[in-house]
C-alpha positions in Angstrom: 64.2 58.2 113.2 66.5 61.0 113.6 65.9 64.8 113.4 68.4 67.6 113.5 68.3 71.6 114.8 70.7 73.8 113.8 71.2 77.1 116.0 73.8 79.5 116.5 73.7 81.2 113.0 73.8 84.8 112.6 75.6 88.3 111.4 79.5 88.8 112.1 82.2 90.9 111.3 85.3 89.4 109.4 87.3 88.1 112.0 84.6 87.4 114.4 83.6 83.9 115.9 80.3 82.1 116.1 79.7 78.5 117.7 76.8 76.4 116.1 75.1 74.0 117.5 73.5 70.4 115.9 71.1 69.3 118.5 70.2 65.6 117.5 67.2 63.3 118.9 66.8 60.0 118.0 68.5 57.1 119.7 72.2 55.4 119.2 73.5 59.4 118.4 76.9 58.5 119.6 77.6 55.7 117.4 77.4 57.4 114.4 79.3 60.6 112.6 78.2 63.9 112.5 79.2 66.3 109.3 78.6 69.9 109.2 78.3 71.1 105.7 77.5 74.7 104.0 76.0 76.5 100.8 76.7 79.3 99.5 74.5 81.2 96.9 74.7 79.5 93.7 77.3 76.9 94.8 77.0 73.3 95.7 76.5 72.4 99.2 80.2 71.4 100.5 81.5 69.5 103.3 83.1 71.7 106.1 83.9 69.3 108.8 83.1 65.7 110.6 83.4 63.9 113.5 83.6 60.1 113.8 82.1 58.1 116.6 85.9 58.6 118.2 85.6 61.9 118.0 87.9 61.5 115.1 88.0 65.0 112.8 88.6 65.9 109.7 88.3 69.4 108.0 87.9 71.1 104.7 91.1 73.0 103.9 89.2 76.1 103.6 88.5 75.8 107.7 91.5 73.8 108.7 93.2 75.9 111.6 90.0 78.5 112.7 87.0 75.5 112.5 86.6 73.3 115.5 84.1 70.2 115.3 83.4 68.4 118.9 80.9 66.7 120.3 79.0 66.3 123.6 76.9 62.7 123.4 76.0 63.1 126.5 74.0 66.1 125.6 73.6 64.5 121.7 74.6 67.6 120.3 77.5 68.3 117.6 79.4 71.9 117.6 81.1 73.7 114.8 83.2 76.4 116.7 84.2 79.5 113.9 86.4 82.0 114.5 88.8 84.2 112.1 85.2 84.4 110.1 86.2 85.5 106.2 83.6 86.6 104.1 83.4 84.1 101.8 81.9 82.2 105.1 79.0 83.1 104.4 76.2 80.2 103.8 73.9 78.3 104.8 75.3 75.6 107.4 73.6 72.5 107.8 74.1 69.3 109.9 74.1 66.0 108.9 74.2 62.3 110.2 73.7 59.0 108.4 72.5 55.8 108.9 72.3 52.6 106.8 70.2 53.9 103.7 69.0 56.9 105.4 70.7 60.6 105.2 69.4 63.0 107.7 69.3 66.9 107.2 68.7 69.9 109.3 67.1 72.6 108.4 70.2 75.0 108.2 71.4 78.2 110.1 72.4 80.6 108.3 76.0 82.6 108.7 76.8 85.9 107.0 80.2 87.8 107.7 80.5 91.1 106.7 83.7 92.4 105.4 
């Protein structure tokens, strides 16, 4: 079993920064990948950045160059570090980490930058 907490979420001004945190429980955390993903208002949820078991990344090309995804296993947590915030931003970020037939979900934190 695996549950996920969000935290770090909040209200910024374009151009700001905010660092969220996935804290994960559950055993075997650093074997698997971690994705941080977001929804906007009336949009699908989309996938904004993982991390492999290497610490690996990848990024959406909306974030590519002001999102930073890292990991501390140690501490079982998974960051999503923000900065250069742009309005359309704004969503509800969630975490998320698989397993063989299982999908796990946070609840979400959400992030709102004002222009």
């Amino acid at each position: 079993q695996v549950h996920l907490v969000e935290s770090g979420g909040g209200l910024v001004q374009a151009g700001g920064s905010l660092r969220l945190s996935c804290a994960a429980s559950g055993i075997m955390f650093s074997l698997y990948a971690v994705g941080w993903y977001r929804q906007a208002p009336g949009k699908q949820r989309e996938l904004v950045a993982t991390i492999l078991s290497s610490s690996s990344t990848n990024y959406a090309d909306s974030v590519k160059g002001r999102f930073t995804i890292s990991r501390d296993d140690a501490k079982k947590t998974v960051y999503l570090q923000m900065n250069s915030l742009k309005p359309e931003d704004t969503a509800v970020y969630f975490c998320n980490t698989k397993r063989p037939g299982l999908d796990y979900w946070g609840q979400g934190t959400q992030v709102t930058v004002s222009s």
